[in-house]
C-alpha positions as CSV (number, residue, x, y, z in Angstrom):
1,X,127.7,133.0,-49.8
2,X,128.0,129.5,-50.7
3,X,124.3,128.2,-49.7
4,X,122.9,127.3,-52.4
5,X,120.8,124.1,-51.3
6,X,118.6,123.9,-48.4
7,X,117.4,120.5,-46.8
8,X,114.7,120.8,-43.8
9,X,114.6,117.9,-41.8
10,X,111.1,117.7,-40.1
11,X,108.1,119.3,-41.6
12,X,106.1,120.2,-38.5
13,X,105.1,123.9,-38.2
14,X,108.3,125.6,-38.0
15,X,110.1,123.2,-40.0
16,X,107.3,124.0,-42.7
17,X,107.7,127.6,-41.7
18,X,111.3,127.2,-42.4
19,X,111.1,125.6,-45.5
20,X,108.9,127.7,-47.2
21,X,110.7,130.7,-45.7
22,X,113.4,129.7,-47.5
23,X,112.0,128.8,-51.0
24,X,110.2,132.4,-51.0
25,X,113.7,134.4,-50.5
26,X,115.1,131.7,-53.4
27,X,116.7,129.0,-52.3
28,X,116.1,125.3,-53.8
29,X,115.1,123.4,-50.6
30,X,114.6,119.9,-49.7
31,X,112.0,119.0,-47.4
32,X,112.0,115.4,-45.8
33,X,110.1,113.7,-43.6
34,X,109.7,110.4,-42.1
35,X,106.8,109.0,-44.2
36,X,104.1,110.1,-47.0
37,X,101.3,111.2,-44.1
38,X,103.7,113.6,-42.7
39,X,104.7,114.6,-46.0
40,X,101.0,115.2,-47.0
41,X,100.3,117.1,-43.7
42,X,103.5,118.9,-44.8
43,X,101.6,120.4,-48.1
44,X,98.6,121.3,-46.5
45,X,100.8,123.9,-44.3
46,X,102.8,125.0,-47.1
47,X,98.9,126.3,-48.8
48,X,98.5,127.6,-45.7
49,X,101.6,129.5,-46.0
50,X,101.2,130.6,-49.6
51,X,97.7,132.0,-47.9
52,X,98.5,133.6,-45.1
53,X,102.0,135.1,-47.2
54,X,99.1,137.0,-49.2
55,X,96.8,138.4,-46.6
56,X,99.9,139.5,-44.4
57,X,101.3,141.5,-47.9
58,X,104.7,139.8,-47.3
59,X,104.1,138.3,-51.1
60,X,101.9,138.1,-54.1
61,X,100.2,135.0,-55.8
62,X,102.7,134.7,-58.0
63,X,105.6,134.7,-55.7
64,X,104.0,132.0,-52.9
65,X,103.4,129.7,-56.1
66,X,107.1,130.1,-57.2
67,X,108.2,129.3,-53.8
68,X,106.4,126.2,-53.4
69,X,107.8,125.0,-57.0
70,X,111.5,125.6,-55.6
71,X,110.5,122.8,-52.7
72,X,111.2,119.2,-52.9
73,X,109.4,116.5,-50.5
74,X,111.4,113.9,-49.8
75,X,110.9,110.5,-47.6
76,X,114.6,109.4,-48.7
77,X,117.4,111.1,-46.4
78,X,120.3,110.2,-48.8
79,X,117.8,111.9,-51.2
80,X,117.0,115.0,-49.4
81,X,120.6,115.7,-48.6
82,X,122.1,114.7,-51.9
83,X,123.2,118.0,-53.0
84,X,122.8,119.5,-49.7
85,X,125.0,122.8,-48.5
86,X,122.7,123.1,-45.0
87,X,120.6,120.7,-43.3
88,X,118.0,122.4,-41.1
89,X,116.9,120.1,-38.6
90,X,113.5,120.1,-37.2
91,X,112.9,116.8,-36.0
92,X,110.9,116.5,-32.3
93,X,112.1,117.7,-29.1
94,X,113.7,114.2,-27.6
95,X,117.3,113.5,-27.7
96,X,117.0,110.3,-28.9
97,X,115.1,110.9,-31.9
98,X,117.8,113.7,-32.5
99,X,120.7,111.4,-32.0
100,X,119.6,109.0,-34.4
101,X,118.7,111.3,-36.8
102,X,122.4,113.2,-36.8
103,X,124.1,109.7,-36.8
104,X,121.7,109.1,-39.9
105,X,122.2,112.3,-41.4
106,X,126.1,112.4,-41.2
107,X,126.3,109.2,-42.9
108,X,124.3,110.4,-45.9
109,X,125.6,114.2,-46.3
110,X,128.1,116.0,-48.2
111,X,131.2,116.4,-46.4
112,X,130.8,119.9,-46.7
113,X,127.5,120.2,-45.9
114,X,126.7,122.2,-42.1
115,X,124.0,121.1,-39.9
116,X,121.9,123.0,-37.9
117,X,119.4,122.8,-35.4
118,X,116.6,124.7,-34.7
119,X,115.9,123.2,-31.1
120,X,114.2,125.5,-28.9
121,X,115.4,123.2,-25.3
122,X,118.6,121.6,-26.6
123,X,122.3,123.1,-26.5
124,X,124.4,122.6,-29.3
125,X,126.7,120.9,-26.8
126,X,124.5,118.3,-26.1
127,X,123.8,117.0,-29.6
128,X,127.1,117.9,-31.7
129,X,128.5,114.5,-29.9
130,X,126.0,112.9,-32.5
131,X,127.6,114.5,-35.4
132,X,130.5,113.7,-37.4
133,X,131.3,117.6,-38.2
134,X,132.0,119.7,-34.7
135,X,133.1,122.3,-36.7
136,X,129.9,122.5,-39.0
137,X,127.5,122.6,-36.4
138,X,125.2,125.2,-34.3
139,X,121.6,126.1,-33.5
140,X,120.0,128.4,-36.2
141,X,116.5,129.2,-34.1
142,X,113.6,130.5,-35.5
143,X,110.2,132.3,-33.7
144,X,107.4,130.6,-34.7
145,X,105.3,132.6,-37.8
146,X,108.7,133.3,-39.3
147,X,108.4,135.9,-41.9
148,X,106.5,138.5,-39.1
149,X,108.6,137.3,-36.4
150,X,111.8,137.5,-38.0
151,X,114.7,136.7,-35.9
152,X,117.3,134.1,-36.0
153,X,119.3,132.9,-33.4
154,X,122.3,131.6,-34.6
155,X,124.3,129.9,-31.5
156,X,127.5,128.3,-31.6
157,X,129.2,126.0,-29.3
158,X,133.3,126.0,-28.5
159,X,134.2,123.8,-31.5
160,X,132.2,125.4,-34.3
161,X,134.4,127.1,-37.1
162,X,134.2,131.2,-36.5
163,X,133.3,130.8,-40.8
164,X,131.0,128.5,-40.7
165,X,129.0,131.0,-38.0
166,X,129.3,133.8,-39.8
167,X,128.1,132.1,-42.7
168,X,124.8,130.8,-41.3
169,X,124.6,134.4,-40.2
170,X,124.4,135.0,-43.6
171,X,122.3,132.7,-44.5
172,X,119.8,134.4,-41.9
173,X,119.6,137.5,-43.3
174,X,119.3,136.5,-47.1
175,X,116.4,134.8,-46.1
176,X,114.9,137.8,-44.3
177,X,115.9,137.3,-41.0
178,X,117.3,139.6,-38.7
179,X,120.1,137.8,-37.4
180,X,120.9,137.2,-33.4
181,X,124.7,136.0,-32.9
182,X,125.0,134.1,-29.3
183,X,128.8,133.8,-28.7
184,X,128.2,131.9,-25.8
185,X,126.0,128.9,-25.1
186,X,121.9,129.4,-23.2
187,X,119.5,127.7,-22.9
188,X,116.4,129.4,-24.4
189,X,118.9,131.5,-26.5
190,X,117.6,135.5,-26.0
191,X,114.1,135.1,-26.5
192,X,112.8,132.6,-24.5
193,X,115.2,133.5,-21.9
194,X,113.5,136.5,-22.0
195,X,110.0,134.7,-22.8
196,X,109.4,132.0,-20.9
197,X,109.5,133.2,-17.8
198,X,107.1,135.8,-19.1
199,X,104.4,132.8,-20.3
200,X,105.1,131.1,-16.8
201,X,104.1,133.9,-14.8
202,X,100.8,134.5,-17.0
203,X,100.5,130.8,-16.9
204,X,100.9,130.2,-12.9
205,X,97.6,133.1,-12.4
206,X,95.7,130.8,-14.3
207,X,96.8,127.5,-13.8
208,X,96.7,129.0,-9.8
209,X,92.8,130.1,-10.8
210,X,93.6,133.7,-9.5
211,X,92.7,135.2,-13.0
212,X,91.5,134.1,-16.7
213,X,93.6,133.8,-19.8
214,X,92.4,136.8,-21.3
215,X,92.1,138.9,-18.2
216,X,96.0,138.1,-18.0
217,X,96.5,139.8,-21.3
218,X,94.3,142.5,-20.7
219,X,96.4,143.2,-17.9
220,X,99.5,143.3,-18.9
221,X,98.1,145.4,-23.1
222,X,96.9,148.0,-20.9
223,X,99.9,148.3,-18.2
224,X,102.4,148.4,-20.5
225,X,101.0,149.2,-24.2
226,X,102.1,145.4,-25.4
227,X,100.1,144.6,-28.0
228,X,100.0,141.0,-27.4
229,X,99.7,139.5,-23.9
230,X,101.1,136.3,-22.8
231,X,98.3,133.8,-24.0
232,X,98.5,135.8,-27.5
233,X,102.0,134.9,-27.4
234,X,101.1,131.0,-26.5
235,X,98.9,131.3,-29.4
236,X,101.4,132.2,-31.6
237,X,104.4,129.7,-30.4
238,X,102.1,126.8,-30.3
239,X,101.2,124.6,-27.1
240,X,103.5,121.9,-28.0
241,X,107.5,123.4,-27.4
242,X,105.9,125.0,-23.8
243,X,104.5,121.8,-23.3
244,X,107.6,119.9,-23.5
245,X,109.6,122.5,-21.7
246,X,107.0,122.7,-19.0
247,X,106.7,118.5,-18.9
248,X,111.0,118.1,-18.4
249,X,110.3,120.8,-15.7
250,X,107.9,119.2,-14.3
251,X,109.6,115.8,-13.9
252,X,112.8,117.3,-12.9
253,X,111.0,118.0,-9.9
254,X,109.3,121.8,-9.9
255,X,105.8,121.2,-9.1
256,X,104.5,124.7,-10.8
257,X,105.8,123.8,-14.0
258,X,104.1,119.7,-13.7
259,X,100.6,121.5,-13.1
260,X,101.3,124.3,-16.3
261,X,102.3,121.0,-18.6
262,X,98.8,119.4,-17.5
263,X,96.9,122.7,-18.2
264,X,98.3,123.3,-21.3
265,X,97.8,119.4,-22.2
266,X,93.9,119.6,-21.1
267,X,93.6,123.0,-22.6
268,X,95.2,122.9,-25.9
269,X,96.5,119.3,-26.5
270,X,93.2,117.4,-25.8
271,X,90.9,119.8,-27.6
272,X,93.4,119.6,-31.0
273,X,94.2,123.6,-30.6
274,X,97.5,124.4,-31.8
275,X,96.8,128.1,-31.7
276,X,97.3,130.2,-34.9
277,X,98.3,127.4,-36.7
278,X,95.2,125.8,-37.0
279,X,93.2,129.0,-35.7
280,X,92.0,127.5,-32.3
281,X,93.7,128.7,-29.2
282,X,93.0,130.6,-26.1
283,X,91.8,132.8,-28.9
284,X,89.8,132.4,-32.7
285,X,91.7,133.6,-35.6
286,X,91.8,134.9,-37.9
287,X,90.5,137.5,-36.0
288,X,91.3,137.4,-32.3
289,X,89.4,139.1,-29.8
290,X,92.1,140.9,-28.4
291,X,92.4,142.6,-31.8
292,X,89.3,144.5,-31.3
293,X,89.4,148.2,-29.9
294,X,86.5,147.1,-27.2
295,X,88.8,144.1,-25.8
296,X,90.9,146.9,-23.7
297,X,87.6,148.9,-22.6
């Protein structure tokens, strides 16, 4: 494999998630960010990592500390790409702050170097146009809590080089993923295809007041042995991908998915929880109700 060098662009919680990811299984990555206060937030996740690495057994105190010394922070894009063989980009969910990033990006890489994005609502037909390198381009998607969840999509558009995807394919399982290959483009790749209309069905009984959050899960533990239910799940992603999702939705017209972006906006956003990632959600972590033996009594 010829991935070497790993730059993350975007050091939110999946492109921290990413990074680190990547520095555990050995790579020497390059983190960058827009300015010093994101970069700052960006350390305080990666001690969360190194923390939560440990009490999951996925790696000892001497291997979380390693990885955070093989990780860069950069605020300088020619910087953070100067000896770059992938870019993973992690930057927000609006196309415009994606378009100026690749036309950016593409100006400061290595010829050689292959983007890819981790966008969870974006085809990679509606940003390669941004790019100077069709050929070097897909979507490389990751579930959120990375190293438990450990799939990645890897989805290609018409133009991208047959190598170039079975390289990133690659690159997914020396980092410890188990790799998805999506011939074909969809959006929501395979698992919020499957997912989302999963959340959206737990969200419309309690958006609709019919049930509550955890009754929902309860539910659905019990019916079909799960052992997660839906707001678990919405816990673990994070309110702010199914808030965007739900939000275009929502202005595009479809009046379930307008009231779900409002709940999830007065619910989550408002009250700063971001589920597991800073431990307040629908549920308390690190120990979650639905955890205990008594929650499906």
């Amino acid at each position: 494999m010829k991935i070497k060098n790993v730059t993350v662009a975007g050091t939110g919680v999946l492109g921290s998630q990413i990074a680190f990811q990547s520095a555990f299984k050995g790579f020497e990555v390059a983190a960058y960010d827009i300015n010093d206060e994101a970069l700052e937030k960006a350390k305080e996740r990666f001690k969360v990592l190194q923390k939560r690495y440990q009490e999951d057994q996925y790696g000892t105190k001497v291997e979380v500390e390693e990885a955070y010394k093989r990780i860069s922070l950069f605020t300088d894009l020619e910087k953070a790409v100067e000896k770059a063989d992938l870019v993973i980009e992690a930057v927000p969910e609006v196309i415009e702050i994606k378009k100026e990033f690749y036309k950016s990006l593409s100006e400061a890489a290595p010829k050689d170097a292959i983007f890819a994005s981790n966008s969870s609502t974006m085809t990679p037909s509606q940003l390669v146009d941004f790019t100077d390198r069709p050929e070097k381009y897909l979507h490389l998607h990751f579930a959120n809590e990375i190293w438990k969840l450990n799939i990645a999509e890897v989805m290609k558009h018409e133009k991208t080089s047959p190598e170039v995807f079975e390289e990133i394919i690659e690159f997914a399982k020396a980092i410890g993923m188990v790799p998805i290959p999506i011939h074909k483009e969809q959006s929501g790749y395979v698992l919020n295809t499957l997912l989302v209309p999963h959340l959206r069905a737990g969200l419309q009984l309690v958006v609709d007041g019919i049930a509550e959050p955890k009754i929902v899960d309860k539910t659905w533990m019990i019916s079909t042995r799960a052992p997660l239910g839906p707001f678990a799940f919405l816990d673990i992603i994070g309110p702010n991908t199914p808030y965007n999702l739900f939000k275009a939705h929502g202005e595009a017209g479809d009046e379930l998915s307008a009231r779900i972006a409002d709940w999830l906006k007065k619910e989550y956003l408002d009250q700063d929880k971001m589920g597991t990632a800073n431990g307040k959600g629908i549920y308390t972590y690190p120990n979650p109700e639905y955890k205990d033996p008594d929650f499906l009594k």
